[in-house]
Kinemage of the C-alpha trace (Angstrom):
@kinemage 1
@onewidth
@group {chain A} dominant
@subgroup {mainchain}
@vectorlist {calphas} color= white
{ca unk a 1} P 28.214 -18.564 -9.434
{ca unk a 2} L 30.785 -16.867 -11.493
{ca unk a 3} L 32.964 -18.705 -14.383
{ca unk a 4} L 35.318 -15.168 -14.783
{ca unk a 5} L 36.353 -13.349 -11.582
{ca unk a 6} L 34.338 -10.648 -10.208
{ca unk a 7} L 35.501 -7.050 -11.246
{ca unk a 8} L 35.212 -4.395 -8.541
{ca unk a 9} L 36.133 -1.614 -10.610
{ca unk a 10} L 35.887 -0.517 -14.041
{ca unk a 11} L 39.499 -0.686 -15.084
{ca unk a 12} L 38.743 -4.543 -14.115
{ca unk a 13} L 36.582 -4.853 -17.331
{ca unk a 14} L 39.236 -5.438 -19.866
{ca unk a 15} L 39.543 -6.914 -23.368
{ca unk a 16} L 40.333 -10.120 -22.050
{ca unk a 17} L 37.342 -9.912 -19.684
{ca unk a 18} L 34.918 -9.235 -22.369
{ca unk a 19} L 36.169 -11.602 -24.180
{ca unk a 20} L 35.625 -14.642 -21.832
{ca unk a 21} L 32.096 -13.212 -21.191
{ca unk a 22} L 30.863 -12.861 -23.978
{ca unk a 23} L 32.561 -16.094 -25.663
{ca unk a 24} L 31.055 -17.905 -22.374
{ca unk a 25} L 27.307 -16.711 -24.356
{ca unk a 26} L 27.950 -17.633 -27.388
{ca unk a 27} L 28.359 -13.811 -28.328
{ca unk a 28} L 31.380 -14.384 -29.727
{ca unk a 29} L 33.275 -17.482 -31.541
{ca unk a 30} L 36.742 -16.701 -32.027
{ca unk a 31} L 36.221 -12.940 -32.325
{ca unk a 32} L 38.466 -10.728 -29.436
{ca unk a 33} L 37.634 -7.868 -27.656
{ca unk a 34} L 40.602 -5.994 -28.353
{ca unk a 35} L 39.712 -2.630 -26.710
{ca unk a 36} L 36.884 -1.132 -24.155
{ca unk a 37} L 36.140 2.224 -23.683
{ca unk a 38} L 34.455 2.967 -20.446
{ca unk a 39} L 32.333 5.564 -19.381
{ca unk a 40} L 31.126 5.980 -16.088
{ca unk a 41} L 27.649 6.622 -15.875
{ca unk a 42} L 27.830 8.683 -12.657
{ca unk a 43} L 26.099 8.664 -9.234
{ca unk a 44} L 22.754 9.729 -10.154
{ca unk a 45} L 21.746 6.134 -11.536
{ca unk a 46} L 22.000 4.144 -8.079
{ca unk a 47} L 22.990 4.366 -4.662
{ca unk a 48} L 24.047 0.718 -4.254
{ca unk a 49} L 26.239 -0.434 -7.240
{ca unk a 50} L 28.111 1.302 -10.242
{ca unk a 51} L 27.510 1.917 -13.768
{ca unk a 52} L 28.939 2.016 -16.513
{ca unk a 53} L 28.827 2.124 -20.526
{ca unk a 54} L 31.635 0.058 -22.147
{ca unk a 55} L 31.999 0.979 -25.636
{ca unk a 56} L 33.460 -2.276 -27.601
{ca unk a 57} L 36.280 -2.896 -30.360
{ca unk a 58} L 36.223 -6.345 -32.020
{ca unk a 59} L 39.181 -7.712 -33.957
{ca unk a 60} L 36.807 -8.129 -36.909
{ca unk a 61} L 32.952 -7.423 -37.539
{ca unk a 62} L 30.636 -10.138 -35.733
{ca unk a 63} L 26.900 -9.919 -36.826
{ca unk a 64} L 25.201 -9.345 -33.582
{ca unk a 65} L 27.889 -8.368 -31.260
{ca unk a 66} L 27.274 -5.267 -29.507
{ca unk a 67} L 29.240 -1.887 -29.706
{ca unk a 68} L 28.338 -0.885 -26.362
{ca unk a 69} L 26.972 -2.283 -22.873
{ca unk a 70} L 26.035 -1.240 -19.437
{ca unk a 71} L 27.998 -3.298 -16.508
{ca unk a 72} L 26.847 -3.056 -13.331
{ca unk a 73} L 29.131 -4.037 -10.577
{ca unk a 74} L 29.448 -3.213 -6.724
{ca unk a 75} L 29.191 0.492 -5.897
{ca unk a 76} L 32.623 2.807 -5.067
{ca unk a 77} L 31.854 4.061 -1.772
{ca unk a 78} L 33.165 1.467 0.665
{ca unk a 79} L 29.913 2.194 3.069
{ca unk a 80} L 27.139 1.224 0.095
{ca unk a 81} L 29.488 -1.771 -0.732
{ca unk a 82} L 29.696 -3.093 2.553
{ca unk a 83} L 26.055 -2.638 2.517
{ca unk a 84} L 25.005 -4.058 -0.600
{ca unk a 85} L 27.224 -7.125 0.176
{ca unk a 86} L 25.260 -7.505 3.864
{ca unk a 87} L 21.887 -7.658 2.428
{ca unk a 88} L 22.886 -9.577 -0.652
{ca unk a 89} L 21.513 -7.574 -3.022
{ca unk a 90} L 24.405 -8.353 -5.969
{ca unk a 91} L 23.910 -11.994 -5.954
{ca unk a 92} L 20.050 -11.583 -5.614
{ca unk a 93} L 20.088 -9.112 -8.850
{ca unk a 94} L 22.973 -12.067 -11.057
{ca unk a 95} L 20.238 -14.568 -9.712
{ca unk a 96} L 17.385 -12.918 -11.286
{ca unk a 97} L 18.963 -12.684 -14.815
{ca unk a 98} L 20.329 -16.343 -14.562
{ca unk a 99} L 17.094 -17.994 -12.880
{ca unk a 100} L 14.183 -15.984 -13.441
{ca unk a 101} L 14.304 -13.643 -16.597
{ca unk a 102} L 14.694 -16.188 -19.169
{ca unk a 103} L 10.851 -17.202 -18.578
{ca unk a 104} L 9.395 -13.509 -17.182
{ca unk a 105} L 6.426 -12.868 -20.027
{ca unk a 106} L 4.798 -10.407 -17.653
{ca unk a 107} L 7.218 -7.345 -17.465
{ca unk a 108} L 9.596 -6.563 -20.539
{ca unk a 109} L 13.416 -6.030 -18.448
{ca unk a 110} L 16.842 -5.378 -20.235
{ca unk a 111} L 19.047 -8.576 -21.728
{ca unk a 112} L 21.604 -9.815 -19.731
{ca unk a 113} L 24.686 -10.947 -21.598
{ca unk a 114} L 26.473 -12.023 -19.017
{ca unk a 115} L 26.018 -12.202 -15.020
{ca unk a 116} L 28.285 -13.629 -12.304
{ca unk a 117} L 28.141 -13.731 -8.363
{ca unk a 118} L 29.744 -15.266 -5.230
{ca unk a 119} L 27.553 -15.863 -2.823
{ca unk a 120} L 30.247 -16.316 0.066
{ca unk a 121} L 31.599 -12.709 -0.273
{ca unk a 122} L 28.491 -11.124 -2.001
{ca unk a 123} L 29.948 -9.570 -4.731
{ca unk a 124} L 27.879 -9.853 -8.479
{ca unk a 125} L 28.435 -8.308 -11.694
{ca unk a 126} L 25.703 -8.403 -14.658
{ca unk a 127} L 26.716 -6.951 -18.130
{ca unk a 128} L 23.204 -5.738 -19.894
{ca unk a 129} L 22.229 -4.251 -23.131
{ca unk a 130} L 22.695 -0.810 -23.808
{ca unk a 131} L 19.026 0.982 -24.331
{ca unk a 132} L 20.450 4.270 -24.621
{ca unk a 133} L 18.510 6.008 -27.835
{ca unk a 134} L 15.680 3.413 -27.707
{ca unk a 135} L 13.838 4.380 -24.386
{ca unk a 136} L 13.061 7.491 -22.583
{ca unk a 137} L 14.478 6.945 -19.084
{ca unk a 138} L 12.367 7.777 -15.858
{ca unk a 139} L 12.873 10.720 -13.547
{ca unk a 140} L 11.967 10.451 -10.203
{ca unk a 141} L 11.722 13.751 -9.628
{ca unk a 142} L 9.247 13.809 -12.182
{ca unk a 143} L 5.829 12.155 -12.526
{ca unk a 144} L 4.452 9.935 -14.680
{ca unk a 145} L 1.406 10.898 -16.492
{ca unk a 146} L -1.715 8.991 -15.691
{ca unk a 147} L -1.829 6.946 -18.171
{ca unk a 148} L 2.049 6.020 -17.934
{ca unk a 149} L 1.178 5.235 -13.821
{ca unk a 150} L -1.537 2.975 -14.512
{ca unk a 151} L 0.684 0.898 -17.081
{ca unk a 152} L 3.395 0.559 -14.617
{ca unk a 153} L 0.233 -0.588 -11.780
{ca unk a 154} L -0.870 -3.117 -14.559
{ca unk a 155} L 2.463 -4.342 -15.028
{ca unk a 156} L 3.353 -5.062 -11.627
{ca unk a 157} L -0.135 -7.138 -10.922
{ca unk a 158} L 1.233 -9.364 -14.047
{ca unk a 159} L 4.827 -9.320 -12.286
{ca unk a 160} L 3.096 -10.569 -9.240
{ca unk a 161} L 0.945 -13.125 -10.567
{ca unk a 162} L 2.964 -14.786 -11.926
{ca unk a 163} L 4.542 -16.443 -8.728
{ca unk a 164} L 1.310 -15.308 -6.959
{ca unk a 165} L 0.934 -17.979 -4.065
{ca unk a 166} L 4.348 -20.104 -5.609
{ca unk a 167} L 6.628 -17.909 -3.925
{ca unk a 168} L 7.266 -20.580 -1.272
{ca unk a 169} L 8.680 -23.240 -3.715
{ca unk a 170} L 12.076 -24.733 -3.306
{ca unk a 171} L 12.972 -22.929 -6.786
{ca unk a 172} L 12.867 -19.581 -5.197
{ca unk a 173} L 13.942 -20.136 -1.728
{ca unk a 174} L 17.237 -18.140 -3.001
{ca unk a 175} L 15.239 -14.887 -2.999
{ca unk a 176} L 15.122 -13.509 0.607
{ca unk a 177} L 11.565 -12.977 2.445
{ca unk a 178} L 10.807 -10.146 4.719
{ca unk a 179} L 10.734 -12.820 7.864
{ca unk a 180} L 13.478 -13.901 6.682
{ca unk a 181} L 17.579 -13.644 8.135
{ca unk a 182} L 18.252 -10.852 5.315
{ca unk a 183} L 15.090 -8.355 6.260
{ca unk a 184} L 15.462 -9.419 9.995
{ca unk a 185} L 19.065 -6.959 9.757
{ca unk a 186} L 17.259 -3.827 8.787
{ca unk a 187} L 15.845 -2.917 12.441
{ca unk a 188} L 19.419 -2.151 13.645
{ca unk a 189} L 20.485 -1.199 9.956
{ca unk a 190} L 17.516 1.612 9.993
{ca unk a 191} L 17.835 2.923 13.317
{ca unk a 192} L 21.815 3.832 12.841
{ca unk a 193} L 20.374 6.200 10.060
{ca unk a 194} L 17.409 7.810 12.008
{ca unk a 195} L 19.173 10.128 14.171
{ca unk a 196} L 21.299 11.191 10.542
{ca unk a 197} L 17.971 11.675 8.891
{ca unk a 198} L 16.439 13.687 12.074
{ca unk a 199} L 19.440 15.910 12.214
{ca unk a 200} L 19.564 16.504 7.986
{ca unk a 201} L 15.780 16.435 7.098
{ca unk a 202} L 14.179 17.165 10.357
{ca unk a 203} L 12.204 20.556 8.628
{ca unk a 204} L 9.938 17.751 7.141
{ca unk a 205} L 9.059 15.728 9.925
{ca unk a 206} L 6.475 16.104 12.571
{ca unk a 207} L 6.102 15.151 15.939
{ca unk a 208} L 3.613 12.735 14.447
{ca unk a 209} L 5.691 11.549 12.155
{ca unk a 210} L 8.522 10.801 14.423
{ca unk a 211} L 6.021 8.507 16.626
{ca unk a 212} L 4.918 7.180 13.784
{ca unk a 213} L 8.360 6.351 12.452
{ca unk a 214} L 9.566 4.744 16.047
{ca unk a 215} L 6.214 2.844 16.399
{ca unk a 216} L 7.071 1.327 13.396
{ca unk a 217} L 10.756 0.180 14.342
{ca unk a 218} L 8.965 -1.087 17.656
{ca unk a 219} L 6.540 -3.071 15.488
{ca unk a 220} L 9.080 -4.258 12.891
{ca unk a 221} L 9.013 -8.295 13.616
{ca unk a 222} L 5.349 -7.907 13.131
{ca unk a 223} L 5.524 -5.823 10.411
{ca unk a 224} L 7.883 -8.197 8.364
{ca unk a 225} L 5.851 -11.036 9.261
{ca unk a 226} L 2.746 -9.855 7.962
{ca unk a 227} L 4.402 -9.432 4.479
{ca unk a 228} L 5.595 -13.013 4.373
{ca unk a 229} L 2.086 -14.236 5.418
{ca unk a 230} L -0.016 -15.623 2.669
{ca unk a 231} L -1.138 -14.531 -0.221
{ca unk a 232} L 2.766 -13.978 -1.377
{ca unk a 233} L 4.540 -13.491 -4.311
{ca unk a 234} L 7.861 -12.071 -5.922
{ca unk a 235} L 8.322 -8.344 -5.581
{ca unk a 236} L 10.712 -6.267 -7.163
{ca unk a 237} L 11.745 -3.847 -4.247
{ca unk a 238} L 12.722 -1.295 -5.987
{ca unk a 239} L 9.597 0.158 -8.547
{ca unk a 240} L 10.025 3.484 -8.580
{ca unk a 241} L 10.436 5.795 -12.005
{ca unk a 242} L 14.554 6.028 -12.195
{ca unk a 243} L 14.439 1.768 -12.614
{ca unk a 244} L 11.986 2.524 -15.738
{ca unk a 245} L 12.417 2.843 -19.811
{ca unk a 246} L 9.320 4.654 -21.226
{ca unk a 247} L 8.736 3.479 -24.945
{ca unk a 248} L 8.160 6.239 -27.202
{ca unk a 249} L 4.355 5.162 -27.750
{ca unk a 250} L 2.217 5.549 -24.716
{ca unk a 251} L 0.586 2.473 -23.688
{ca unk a 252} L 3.382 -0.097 -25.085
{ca unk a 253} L 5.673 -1.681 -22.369
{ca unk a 254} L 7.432 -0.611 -19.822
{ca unk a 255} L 11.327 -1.682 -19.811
{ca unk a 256} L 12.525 -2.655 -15.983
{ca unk a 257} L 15.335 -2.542 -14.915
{ca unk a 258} L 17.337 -3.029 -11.455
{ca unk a 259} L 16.326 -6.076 -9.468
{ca unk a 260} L 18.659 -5.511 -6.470
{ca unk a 261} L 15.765 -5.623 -3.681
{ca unk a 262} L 13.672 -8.338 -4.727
{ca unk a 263} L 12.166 -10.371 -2.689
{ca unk a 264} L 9.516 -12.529 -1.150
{ca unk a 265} L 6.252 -10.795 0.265
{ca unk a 266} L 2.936 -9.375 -0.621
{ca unk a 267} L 2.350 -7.771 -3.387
{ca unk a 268} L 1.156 -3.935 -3.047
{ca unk a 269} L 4.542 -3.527 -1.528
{ca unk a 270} L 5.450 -2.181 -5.183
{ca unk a 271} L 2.648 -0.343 -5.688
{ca unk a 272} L 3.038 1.722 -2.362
{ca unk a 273} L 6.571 2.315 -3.264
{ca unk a 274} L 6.042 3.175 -6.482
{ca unk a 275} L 2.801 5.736 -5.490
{ca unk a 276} L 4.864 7.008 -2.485
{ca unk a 277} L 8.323 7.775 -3.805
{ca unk a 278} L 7.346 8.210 -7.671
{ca unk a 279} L 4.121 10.342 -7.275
{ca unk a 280} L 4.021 14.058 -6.691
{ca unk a 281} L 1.648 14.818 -3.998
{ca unk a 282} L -1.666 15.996 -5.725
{ca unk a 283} L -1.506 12.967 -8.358
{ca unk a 284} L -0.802 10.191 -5.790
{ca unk a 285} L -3.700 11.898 -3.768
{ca unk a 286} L -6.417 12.512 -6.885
{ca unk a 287} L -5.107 8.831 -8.450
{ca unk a 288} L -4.510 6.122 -5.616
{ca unk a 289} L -7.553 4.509 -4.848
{ca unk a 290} L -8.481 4.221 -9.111
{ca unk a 291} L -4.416 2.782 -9.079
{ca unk a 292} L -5.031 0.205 -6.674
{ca unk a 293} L -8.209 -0.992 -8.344
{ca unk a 294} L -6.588 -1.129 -11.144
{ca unk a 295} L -4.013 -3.654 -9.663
{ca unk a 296} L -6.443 -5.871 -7.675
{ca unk a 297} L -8.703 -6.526 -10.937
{ca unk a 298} L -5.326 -7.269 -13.087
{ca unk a 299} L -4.509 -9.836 -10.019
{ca unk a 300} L -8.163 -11.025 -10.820
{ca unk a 301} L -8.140 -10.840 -14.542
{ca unk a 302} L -4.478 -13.008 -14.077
{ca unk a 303} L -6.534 -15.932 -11.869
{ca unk a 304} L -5.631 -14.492 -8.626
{ca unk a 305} L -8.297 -15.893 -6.391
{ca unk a 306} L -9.274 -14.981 -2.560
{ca unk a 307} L -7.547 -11.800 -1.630
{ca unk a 308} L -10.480 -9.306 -1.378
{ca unk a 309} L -10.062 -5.228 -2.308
{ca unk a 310} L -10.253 -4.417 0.857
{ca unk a 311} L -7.545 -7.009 1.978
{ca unk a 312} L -5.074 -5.199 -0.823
{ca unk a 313} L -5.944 -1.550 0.369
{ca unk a 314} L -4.519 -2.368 3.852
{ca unk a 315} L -2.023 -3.995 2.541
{ca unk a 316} L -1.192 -1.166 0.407
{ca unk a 317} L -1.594 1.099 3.582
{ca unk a 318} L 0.844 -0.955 5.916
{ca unk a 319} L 3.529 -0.913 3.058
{ca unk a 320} L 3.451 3.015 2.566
{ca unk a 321} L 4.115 3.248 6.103
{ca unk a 322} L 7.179 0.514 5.811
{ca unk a 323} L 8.196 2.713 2.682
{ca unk a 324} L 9.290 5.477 4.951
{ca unk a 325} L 12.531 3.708 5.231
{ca unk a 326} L 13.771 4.472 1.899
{ca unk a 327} L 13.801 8.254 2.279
{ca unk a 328} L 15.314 7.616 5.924
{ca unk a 329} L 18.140 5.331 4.199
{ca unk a 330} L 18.937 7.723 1.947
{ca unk a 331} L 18.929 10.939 3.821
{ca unk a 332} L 20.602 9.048 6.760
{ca unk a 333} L 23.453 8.273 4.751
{ca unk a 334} L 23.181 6.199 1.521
{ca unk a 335} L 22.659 8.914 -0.729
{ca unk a 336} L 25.338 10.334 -0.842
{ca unk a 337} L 26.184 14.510 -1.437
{ca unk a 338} L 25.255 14.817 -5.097
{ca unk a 339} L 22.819 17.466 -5.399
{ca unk a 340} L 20.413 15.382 -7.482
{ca unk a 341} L 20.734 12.393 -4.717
{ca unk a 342} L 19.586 15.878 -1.880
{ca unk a 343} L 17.071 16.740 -4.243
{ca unk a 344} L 15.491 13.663 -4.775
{ca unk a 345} L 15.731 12.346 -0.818
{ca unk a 346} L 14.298 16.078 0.135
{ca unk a 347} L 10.537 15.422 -2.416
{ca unk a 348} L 10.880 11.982 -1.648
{ca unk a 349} L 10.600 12.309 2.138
{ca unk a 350} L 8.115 14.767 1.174
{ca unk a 351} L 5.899 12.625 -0.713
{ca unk a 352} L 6.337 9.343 1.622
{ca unk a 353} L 5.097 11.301 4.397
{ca unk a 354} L 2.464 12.972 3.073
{ca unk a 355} L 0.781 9.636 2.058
{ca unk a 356} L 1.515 7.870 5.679
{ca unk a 357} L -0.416 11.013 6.918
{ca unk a 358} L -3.149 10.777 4.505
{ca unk a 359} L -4.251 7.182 4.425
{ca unk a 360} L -3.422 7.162 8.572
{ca unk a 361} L -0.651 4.834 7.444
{ca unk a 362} L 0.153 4.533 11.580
{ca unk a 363} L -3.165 2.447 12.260
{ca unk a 364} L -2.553 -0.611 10.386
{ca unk a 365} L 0.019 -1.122 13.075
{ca unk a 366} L -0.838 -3.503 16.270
{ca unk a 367} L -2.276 -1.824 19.422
């Protein structure tokens, strides 16, 4: 829950805000905020929730008290808030940082310094570290190189493990599952974007596609079942490049960020998003089967017992095809009318159906 009330928008984050937050730390003793300076970080960083960099005055010098910070809060656009606050995803991302980051060894993520929700309206706020300068941020649009993709694989097999079949404990029951009342809204969620997406980004669908789409809204019970079933773990929802801080040494860790969509299911969920949407064509095509190797024997390495290579592949194969719903839900209407937000729905759809064409995504489907 939330000791300070919620702020909706930025002017919200005042002095006396910071103040309470960061006194309610241990930040700060008796030390004010006596000014904050806010930039907005615009609309390229998120579809679901604002950003923004709060640049800090103090009344007098505090060892350890930051000049700046990044709040996160619920997005502008009433149609993403309303959106965000059905599926929960503001109290699910406060959660994270209260319950589950303090003992996450697996996958370096940004500090928290302060996080707040209300679960009966759905509105959260966190208040995070500022990595601006330290990190080189991800680019969607971009790939990774190779060896940058198979750190991010090896990181989310350690993510994964370590709630691998403990997902199910009365300690995480807060985070939604895909069978679950949260997940079971998307059906009727999805299909009031499909006809948007058809008429806006039809030049990259084919008939195919579009049966293969539809099949999978007819199959969607099943589909969200099979994710729950055992072996399951904690996912983060939402692995793709623009959620990642690149260190300036290749092969040190990988900063996450943005824990929104987590949730309860099987694991190569990630990896498909993160191959589908993050991937240009030719590298997700020449790298995928070494990339999903790679994850299986890090779930092995980790202790991760009875869940064969060829159980993970068609698991991996079934979630590309569910993937197809974040280029539909953001060409359909989350995205917005930035031309970065176009841009990146346009090579995203792209690259999402590409891969449900070349692994035959369609046939892991019933019937």
């Amino acid at each position: 829950m939330s000791d300070l009330p919620i702020p909706l928008t930025v002017e919200e984050f005042t002095p006396d805000w910071m103040t309470a937050a960061l006194r309610s730390k241990g930040v700060l003793d008796d030390e004010r905020v006596v000014a904050v300076e806010a930039s907005p970080m615009g609309e390229d960083f998120g579809f679901l929730g604002s950003l923004s960099r709060l640049a800090l005055t103090y009344d007098r010098p505090r060892e350890g008290a930051p000049a700046t910070l990044i709040a996160k809060f619920a997005a502008q656009a009433e149609f993403n808030r309303d959106f965000a606050r059905q599926y929960g995803i503001y109290v699910t991302e406060a959660r994270f940082f209260q319950d589950l980051q303090p003992s996450l060894t697996a996958m370096p993520t940004v500090q928290a310094f302060y996080t707040g929700y209300d679960s009966a309206v759905g509105d959260g706020v966190t208040i995070l570290e500022d990595l601006q300068g330290r990190f080189r941020v991800g680019d969607q649009m971009a790939s990774p190189s190779p060896a940058e993709a198979e750190q991010v694989v090896t990181q989310s097999a350690g993510f994964h493990a370590t709630w691998w079949g403990k997902a199910d404990s009365d300690e995480l029951a807060w985070i939604p599952r895909t069978d679950g009342p949260v997940w079971q809204m998307a059906p009727a969620t999805l299909q009031g974007f499909w006809p948007v997406y058809q008429q806006n980004f039809g030049h990259v669908l084919t008939p195919d596609l579009i049966s293969a789409v539809e099949r999978t809204w007819a199959n969607m019970d099943w589909v969200f079942k099979r994710f729950a079933t055992p072996p399951v773990t904690v996912i983060h929802g939402d692995y793709r490049l623009d959620n990642m801080f690149f260190p300036e040494r290749e092969g040190d860790p990988i900063t996450v960020i943005d824990f929104q969509l987590m949730a309860r299911a099987r694991g190569p969920y990630d990896v498909a998003y993160f191959t589908s949407q993050s991937l240009d064509v030719a590298q997700r095509r020449a790298t995928e089967q070494d990339l999903v190797r790679r994850y299986h024997d890090t779930l092995l390495s980790a202790g991760v017992r009875d869940y064969s290579f060829d159980d993970c592949f068609e698991d991996y194969r079934l979630a590309i095809l569910w993937c197809a719903v974040f280029p539909i839900g953001m060409g359909g209407g989350l995205a917005g009318d930035s031309e970065r937000h176009l841009e990146l729905a346009t090579e995203v759809s792209r690259r999402c159906f590409t891969a449900i064409t070349d692994l035959d995504a369609v046939s892991t489907l019933p019937g």
